[in-house]
N, CA, C and O atoms as CSV, one atom per row, in Angstrom:
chain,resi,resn,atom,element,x,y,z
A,1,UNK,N,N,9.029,-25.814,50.533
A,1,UNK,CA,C,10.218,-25.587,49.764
A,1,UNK,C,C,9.852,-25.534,48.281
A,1,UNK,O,O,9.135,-26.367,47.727
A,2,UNK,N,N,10.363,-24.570,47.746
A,2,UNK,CA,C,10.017,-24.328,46.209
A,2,UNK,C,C,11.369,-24.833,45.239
A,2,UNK,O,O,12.508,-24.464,45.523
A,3,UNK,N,N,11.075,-25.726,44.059
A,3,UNK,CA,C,11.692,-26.650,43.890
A,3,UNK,C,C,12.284,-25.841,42.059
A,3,UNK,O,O,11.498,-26.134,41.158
A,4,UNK,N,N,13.270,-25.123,41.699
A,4,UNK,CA,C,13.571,-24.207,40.821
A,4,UNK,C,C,14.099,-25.568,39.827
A,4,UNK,O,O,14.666,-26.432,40.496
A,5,UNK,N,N,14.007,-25.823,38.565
A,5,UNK,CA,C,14.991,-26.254,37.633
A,5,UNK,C,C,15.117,-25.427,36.384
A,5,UNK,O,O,14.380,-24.513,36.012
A,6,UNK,N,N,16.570,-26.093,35.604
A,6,UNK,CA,C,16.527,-25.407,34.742
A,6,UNK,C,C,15.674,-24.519,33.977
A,6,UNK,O,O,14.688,-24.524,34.714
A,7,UNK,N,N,15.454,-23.970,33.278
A,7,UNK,CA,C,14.799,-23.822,31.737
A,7,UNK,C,C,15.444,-24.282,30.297
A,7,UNK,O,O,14.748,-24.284,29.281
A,8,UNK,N,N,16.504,-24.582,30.289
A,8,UNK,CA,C,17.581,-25.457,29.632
A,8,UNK,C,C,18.144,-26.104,29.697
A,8,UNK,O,O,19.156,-25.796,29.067
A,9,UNK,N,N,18.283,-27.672,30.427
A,9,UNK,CA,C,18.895,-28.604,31.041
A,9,UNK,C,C,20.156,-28.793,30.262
A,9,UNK,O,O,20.216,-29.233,29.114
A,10,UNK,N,N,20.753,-28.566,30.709
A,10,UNK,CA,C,22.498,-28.970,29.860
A,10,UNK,C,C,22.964,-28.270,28.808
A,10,UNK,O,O,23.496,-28.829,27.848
A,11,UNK,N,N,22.755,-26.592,28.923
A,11,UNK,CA,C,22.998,-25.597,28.157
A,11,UNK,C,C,23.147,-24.499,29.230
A,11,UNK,O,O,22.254,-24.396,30.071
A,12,UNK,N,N,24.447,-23.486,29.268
A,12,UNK,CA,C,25.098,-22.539,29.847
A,12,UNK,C,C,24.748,-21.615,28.945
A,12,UNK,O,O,24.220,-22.012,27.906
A,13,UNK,N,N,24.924,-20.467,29.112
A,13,UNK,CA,C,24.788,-19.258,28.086
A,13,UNK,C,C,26.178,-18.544,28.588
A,13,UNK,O,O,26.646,-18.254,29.689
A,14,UNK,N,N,26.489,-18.443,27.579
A,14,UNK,CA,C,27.855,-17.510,28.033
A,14,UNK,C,C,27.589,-15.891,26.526
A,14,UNK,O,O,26.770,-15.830,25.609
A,15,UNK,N,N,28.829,-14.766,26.995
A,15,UNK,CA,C,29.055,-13.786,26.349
A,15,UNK,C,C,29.939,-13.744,26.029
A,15,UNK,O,O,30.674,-13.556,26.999
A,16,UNK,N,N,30.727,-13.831,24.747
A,16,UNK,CA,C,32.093,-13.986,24.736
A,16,UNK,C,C,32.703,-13.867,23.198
A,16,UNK,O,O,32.320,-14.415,22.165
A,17,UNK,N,N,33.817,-12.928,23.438
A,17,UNK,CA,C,34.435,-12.749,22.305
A,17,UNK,C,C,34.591,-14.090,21.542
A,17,UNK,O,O,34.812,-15.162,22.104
A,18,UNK,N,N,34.435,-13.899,20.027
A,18,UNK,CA,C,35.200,-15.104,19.320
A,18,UNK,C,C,36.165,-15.500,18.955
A,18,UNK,O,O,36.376,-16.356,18.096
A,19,UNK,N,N,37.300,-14.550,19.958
A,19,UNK,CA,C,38.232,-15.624,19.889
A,19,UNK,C,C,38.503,-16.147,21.419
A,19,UNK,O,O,39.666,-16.019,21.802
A,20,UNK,N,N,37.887,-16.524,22.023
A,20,UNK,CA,C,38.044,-16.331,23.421
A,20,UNK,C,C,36.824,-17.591,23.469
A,20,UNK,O,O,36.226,-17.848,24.514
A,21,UNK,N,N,36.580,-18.279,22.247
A,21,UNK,CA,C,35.629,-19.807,22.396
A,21,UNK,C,C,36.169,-21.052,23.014
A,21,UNK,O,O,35.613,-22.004,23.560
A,22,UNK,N,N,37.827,-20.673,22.688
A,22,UNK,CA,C,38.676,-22.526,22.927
A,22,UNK,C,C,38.752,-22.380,24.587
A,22,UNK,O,O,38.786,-23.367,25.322
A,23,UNK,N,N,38.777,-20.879,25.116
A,23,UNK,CA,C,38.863,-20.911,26.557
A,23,UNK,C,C,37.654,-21.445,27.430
A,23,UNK,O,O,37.732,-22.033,28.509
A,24,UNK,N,N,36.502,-21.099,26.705
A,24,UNK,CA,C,35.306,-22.072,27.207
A,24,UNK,C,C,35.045,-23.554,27.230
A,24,UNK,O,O,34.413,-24.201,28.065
A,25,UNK,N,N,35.723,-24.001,26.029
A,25,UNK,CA,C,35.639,-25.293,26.219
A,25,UNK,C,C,36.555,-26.052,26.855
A,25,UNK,O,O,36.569,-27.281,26.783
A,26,UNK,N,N,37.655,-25.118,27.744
A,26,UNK,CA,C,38.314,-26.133,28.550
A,26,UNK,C,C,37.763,-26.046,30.151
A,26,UNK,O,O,38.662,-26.107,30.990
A,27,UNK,N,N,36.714,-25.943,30.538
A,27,UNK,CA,C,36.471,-25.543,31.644
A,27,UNK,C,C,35.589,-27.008,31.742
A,27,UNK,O,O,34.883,-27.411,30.817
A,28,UNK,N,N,35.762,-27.707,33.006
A,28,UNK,CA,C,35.000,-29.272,32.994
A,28,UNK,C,C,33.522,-28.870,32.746
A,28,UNK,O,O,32.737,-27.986,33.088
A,29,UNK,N,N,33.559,-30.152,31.854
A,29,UNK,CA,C,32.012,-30.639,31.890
A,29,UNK,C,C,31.358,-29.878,30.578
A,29,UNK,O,O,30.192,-30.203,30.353
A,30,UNK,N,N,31.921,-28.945,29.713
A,30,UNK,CA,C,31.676,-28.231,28.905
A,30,UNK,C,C,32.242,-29.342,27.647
A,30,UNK,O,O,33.339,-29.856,27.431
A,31,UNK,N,N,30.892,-29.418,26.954
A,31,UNK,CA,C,31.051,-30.637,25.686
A,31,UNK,C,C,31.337,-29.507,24.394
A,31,UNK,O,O,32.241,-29.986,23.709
A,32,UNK,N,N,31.030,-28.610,24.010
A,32,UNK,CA,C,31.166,-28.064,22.763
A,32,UNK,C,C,30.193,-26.740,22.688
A,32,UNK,O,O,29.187,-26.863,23.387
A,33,UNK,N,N,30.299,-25.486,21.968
A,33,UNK,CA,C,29.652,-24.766,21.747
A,33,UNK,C,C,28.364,-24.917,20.403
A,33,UNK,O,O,28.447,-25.290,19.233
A,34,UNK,N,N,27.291,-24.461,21.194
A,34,UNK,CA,C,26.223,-24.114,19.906
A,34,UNK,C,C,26.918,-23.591,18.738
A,34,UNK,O,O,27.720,-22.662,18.829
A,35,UNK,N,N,26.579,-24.267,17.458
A,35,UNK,CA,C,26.993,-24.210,16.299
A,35,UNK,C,C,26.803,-24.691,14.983
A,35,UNK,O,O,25.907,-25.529,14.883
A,36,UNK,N,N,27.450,-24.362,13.869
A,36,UNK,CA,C,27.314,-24.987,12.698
A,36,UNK,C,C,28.830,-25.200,12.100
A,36,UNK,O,O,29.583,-24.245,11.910
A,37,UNK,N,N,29.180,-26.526,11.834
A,37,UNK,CA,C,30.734,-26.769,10.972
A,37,UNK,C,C,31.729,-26.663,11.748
A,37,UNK,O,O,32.780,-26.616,11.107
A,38,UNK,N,N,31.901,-26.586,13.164
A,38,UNK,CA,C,32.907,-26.307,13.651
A,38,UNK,C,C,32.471,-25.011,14.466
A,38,UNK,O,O,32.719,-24.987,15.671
A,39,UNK,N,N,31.973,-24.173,13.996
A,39,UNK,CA,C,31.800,-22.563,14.306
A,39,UNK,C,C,30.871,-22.354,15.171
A,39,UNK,O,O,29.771,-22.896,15.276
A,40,UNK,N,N,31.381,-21.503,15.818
A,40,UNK,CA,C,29.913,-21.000,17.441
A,40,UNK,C,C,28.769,-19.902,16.399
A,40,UNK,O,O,28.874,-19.192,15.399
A,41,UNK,N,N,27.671,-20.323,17.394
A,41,UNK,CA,C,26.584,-19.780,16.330
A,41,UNK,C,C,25.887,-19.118,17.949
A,41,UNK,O,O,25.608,-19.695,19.000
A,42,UNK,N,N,25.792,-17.654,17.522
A,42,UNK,CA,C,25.126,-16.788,18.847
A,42,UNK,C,C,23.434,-16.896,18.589
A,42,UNK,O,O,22.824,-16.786,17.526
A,43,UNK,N,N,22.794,-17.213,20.278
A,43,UNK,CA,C,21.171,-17.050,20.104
A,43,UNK,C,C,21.098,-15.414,19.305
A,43,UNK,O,O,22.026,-14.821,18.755
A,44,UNK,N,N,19.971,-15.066,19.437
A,44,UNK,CA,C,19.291,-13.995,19.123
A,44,UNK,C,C,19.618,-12.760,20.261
A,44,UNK,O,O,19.265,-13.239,21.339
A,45,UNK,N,N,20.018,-11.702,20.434
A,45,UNK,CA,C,20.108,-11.262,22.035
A,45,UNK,C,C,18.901,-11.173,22.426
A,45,UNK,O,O,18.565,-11.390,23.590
A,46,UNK,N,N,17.803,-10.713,21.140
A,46,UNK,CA,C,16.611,-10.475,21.897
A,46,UNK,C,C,15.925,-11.044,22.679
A,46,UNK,O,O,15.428,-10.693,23.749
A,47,UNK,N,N,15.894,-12.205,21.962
A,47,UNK,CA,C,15.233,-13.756,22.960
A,47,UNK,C,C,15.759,-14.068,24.314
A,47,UNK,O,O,15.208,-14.648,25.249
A,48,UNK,N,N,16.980,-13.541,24.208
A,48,UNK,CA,C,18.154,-13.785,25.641
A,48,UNK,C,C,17.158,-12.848,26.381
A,48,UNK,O,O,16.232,-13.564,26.764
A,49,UNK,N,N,17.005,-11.915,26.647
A,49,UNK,CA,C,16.772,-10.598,26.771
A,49,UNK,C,C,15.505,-10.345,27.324
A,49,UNK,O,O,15.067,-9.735,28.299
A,50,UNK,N,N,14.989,-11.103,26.258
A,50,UNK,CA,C,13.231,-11.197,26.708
A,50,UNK,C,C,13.167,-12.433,27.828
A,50,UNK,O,O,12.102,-12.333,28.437
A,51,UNK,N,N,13.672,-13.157,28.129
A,51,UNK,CA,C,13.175,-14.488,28.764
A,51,UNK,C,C,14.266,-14.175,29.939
A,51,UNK,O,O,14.101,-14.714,31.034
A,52,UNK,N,N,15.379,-13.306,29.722
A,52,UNK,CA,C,15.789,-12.890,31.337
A,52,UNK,C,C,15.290,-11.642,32.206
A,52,UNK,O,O,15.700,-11.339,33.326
A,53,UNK,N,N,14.342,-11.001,31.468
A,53,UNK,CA,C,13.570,-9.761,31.587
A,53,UNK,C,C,12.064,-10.042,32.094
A,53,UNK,O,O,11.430,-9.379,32.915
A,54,UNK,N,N,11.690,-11.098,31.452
A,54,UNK,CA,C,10.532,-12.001,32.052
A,54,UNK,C,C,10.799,-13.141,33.517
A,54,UNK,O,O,10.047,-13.246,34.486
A,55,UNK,N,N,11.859,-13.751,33.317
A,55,UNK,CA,C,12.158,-13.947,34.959
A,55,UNK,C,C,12.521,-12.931,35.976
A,55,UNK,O,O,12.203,-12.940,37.165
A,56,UNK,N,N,12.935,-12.422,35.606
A,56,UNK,CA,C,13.573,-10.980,36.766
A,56,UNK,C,C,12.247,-10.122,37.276
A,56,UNK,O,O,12.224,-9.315,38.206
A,57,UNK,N,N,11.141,-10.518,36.408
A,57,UNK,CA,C,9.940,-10.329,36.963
A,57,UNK,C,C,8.406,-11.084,37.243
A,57,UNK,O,O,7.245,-10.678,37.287
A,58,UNK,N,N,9.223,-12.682,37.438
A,58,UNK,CA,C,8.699,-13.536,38.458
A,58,UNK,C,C,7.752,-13.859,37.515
A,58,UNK,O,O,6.650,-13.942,38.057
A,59,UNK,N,N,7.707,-14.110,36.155
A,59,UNK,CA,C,6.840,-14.631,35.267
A,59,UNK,C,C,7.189,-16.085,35.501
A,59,UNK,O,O,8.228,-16.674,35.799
A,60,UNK,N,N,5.990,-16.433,35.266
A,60,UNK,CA,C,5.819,-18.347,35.326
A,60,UNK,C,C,6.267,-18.923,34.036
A,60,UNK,O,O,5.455,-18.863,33.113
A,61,UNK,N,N,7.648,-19.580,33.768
A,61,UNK,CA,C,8.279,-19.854,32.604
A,61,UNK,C,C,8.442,-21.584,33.103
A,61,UNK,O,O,8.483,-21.684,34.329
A,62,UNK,N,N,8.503,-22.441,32.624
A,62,UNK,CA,C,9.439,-23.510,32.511
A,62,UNK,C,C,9.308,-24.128,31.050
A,62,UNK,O,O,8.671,-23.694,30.090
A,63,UNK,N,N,10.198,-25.414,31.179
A,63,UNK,CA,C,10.735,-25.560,29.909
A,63,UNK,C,C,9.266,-26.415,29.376
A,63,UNK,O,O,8.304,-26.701,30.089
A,64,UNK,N,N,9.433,-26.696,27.963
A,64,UNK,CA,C,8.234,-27.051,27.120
A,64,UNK,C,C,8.865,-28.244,26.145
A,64,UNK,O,O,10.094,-28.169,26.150
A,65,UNK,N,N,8.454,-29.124,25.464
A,65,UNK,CA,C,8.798,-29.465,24.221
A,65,UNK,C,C,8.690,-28.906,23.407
A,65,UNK,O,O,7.694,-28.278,23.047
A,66,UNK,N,N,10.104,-29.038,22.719
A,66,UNK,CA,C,10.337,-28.310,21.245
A,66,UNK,C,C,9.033,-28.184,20.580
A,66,UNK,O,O,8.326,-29.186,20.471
A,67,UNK,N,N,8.626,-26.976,20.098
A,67,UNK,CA,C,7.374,-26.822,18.719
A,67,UNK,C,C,7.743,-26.148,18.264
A,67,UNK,O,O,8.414,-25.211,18.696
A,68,UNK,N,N,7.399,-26.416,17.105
A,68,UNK,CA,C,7.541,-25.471,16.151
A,68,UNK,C,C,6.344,-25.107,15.136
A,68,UNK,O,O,6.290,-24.269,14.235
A,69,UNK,N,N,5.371,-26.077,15.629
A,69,UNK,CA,C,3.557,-25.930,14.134
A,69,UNK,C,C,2.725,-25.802,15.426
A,69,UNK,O,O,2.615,-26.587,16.368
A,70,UNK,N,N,2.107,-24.458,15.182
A,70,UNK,CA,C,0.422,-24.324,16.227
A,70,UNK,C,C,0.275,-22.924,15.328
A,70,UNK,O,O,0.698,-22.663,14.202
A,71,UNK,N,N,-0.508,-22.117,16.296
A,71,UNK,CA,C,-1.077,-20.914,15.925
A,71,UNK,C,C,-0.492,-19.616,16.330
A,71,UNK,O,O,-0.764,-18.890,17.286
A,72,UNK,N,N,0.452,-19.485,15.293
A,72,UNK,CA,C,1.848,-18.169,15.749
A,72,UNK,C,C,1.371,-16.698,16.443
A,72,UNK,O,O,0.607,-16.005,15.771
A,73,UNK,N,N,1.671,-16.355,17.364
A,73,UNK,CA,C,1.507,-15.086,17.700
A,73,UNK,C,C,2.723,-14.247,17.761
A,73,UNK,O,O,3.875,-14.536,17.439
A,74,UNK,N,N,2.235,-13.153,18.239
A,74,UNK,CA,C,3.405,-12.088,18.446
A,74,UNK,C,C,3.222,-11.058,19.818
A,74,UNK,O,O,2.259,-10.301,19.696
A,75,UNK,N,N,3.927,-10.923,20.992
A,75,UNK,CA,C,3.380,-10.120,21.859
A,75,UNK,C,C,3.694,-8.685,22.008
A,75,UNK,O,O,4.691,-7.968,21.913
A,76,UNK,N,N,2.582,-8.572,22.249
A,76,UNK,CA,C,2.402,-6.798,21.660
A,76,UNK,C,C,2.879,-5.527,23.343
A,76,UNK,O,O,3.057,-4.309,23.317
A,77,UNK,N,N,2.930,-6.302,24.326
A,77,UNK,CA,C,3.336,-5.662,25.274
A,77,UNK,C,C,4.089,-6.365,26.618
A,77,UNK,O,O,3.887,-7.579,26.637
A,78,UNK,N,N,4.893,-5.886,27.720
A,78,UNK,CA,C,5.386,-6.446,28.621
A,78,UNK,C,C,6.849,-7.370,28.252
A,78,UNK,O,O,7.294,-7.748,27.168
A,79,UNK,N,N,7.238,-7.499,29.328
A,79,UNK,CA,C,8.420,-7.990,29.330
A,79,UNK,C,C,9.124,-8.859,27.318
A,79,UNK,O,O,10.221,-8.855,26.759
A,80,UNK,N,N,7.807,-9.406,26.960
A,80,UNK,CA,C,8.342,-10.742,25.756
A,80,UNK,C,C,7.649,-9.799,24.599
A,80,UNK,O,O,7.269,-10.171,23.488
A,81,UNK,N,N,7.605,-8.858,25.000
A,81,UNK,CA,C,7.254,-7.504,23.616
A,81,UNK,C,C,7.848,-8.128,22.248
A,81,UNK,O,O,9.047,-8.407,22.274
A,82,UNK,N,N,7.426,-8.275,21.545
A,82,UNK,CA,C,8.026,-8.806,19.871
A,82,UNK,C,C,8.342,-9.923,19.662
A,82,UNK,O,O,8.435,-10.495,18.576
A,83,UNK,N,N,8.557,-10.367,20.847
A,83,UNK,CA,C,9.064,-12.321,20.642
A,83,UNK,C,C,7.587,-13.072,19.836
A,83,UNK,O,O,6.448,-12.861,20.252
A,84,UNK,N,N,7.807,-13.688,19.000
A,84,UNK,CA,C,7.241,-14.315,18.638
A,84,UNK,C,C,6.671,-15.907,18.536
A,84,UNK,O,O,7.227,-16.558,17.651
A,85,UNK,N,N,6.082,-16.316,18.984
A,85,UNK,CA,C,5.503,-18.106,19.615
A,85,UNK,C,C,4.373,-18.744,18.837
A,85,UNK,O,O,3.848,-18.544,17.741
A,86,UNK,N,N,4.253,-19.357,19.562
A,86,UNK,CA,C,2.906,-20.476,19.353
A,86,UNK,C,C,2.309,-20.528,20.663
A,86,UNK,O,O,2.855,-20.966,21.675
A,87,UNK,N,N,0.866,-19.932,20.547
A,87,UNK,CA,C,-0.513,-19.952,21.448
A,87,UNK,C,C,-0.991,-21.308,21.747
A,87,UNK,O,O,-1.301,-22.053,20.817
A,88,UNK,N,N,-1.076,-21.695,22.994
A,88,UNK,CA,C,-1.411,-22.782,23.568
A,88,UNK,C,C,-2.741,-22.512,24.468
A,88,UNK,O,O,-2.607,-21.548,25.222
A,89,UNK,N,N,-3.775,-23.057,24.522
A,89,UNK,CA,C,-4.756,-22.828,25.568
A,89,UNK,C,C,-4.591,-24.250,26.402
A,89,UNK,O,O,-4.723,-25.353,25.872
A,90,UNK,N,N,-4.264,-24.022,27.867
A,90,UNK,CA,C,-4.441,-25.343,29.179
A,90,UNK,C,C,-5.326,-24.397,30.287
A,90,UNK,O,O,-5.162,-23.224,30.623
A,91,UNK,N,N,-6.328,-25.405,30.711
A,91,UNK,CA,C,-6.784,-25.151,31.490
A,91,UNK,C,C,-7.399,-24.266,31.773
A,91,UNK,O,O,-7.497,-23.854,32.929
A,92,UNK,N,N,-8.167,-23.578,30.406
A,92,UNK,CA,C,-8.642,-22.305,30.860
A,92,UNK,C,C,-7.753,-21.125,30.830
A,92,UNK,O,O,-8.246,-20.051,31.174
A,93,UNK,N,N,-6.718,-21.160,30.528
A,93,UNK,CA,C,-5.329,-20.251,30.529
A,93,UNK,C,C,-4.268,-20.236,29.688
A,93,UNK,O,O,-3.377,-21.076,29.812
A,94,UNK,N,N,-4.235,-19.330,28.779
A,94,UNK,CA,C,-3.310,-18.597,27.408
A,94,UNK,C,C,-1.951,-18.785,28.047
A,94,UNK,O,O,-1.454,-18.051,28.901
A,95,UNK,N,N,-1.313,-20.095,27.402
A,95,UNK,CA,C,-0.174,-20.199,27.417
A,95,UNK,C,C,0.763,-19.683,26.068
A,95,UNK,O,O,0.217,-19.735,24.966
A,96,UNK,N,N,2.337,-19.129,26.178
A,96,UNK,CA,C,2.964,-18.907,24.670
A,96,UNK,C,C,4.245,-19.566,24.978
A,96,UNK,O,O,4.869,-19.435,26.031
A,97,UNK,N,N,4.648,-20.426,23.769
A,97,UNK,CA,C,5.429,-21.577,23.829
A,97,UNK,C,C,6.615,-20.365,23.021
A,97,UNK,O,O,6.291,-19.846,21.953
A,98,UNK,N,N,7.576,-20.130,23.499
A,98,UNK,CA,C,8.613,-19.835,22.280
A,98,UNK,C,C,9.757,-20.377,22.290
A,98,UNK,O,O,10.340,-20.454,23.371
A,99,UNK,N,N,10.413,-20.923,21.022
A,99,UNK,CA,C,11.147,-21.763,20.837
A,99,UNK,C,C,12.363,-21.590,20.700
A,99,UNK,O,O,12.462,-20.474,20.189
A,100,UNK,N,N,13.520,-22.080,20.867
A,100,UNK,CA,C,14.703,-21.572,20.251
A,100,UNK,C,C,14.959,-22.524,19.310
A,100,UNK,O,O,14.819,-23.646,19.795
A,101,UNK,N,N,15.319,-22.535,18.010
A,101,UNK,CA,C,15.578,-23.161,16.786
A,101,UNK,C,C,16.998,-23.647,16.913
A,101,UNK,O,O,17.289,-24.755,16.463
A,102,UNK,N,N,17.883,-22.900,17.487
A,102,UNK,CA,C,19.484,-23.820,17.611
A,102,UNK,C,C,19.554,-24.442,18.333
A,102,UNK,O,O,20.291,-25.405,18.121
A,103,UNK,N,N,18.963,-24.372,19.482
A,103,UNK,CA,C,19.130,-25.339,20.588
A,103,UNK,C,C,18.346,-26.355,20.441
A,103,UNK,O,O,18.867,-27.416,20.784
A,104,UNK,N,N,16.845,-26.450,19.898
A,104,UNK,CA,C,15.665,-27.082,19.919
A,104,UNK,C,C,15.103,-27.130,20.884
A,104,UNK,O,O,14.429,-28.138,21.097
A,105,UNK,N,N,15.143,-26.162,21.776
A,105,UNK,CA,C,14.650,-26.329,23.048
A,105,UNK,C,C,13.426,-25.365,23.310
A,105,UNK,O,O,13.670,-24.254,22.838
A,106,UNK,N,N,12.065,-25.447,23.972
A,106,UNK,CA,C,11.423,-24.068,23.894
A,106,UNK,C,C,10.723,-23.607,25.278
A,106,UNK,O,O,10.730,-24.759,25.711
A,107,UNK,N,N,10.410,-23.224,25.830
A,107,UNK,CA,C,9.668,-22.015,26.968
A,107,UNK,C,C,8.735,-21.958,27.097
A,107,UNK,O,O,8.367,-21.217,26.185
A,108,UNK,N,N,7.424,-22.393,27.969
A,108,UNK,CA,C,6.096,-21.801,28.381
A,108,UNK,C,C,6.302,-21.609,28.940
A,108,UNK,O,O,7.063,-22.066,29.793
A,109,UNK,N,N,5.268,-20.073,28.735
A,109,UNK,CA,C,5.207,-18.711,29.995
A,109,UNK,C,C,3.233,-18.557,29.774
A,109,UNK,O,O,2.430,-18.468,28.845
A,110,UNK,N,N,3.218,-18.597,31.165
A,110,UNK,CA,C,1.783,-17.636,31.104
A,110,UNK,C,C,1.858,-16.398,30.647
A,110,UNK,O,O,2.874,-15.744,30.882
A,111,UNK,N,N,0.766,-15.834,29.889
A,111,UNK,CA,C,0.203,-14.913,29.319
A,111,UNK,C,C,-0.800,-14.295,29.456
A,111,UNK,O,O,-1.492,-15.053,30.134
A,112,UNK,N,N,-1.621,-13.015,29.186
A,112,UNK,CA,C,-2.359,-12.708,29.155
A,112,UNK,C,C,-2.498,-12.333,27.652
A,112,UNK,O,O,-1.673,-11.741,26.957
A,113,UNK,N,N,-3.984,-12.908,27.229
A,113,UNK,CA,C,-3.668,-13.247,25.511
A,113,UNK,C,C,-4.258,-11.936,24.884
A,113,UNK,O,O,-4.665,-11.751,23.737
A,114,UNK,N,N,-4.181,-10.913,26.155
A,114,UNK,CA,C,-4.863,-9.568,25.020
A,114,UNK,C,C,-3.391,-9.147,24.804
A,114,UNK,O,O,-3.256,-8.158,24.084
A,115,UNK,N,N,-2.314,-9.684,25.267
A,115,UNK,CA,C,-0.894,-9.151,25.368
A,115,UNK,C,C,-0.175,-9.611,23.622
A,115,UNK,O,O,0.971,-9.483,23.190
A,116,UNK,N,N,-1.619,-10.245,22.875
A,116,UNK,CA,C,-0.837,-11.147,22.363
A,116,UNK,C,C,-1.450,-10.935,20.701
A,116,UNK,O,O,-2.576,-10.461,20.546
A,117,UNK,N,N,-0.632,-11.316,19.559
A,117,UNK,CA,C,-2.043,-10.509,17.960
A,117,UNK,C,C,-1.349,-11.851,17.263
A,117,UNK,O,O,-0.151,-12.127,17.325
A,118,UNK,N,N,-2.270,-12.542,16.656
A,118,UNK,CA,C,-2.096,-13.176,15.764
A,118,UNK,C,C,-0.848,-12.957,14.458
A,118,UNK,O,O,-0.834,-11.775,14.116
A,119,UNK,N,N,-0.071,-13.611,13.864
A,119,UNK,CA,C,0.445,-13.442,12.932
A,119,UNK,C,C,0.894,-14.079,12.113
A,119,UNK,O,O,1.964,-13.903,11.531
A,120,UNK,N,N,-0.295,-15.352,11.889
A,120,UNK,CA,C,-0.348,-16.027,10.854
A,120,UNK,C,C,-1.007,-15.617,9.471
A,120,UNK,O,O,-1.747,-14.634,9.449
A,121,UNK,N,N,-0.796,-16.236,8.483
A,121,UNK,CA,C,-1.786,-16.145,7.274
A,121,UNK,C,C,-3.085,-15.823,7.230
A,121,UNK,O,O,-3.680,-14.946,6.602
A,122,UNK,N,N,-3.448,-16.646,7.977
A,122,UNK,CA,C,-4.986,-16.582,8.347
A,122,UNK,C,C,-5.922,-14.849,8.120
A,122,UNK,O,O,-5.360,-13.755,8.175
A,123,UNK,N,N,-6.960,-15.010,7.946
A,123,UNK,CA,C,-7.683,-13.647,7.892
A,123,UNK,C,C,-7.820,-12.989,9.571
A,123,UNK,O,O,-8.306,-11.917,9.931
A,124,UNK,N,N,-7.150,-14.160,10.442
A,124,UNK,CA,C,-7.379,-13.575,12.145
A,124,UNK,C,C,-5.982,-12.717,11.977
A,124,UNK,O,O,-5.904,-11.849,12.846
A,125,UNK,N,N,-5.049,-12.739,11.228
A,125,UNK,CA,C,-3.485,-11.876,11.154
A,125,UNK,C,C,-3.578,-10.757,12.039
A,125,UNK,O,O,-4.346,-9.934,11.541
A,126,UNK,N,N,-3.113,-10.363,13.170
A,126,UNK,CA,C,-2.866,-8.982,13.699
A,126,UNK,C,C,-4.243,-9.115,15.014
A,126,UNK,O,O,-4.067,-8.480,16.054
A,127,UNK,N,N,-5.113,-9.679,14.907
A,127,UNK,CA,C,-6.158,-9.714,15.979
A,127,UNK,C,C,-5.720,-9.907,17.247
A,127,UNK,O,O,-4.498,-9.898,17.390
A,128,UNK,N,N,-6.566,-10.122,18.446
A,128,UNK,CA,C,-5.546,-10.020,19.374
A,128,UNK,C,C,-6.264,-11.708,19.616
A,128,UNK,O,O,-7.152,-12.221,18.934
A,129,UNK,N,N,-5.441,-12.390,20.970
A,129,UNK,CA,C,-5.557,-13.772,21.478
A,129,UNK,C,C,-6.179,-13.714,22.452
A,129,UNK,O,O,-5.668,-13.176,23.433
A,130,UNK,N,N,-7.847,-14.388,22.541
A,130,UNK,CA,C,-8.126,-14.532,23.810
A,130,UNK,C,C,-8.410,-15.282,24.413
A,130,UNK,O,O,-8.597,-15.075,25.611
């Protein structure tokens, strides 16, 4: 038996007009929308986009601790095309952590790190990850 959990433990994603927010929060168990001051604050679609485009094709994702400081990349092809992360090496194997900043929550996915170019400061900027 294969044992699925979240990738966001106690976060729904919804699509939804803004004025059509107070109807979400009356539905049980729903504490409040992502936000700032009162106000709903939308992810990125791209990130949505990329990480439901990367499961729908059986990529190895689960959830990670929040990061935000390592060695930034950018992926240059496949499903997480342009998303941008932090390069992890385990085990012999190019992991990319990407984060979401409103939620604080972030994503490892296996990689293949020629998929992948540096885009830090550094004089490695634009090289690829291997």
């Amino acid at each position: 038996m294969l044992l699925q959990l979240p990738l966001f433990p106690g976060y729904i994603f919804v699509r939804l007009a803004a004025r059509d927010h107070l109807q979400v929060l009356q539905v049980p168990g729903v504490v409040r929308l992502v936000g700032f001051n009162g106000l709903p604050y939308a992810l990125l679609e791209e990130e949505i986009q990329a990480i439901q485009n990367c499961l729908n094709r059986n990529c190895r994702a689960k959830p990670y601790p929040y990061l935000q400081v390592g060695r930034r990349a950018r992926v240059k092809s496949g499903s997480l095309q342009g998303l941008e992360g932090i390069v992890l090496r385990k085990k012999h194997r190019t992991r990319f952590v990407i984060s979401f900043e409103m939620i604080m929550r972030s994503v490892e996915v296996d990689i293949d790190g020629m998929e992948l170019e540096l885009v830090d400061s550094s004089s490695r900027a634009g090289r690829p990850v291997y």
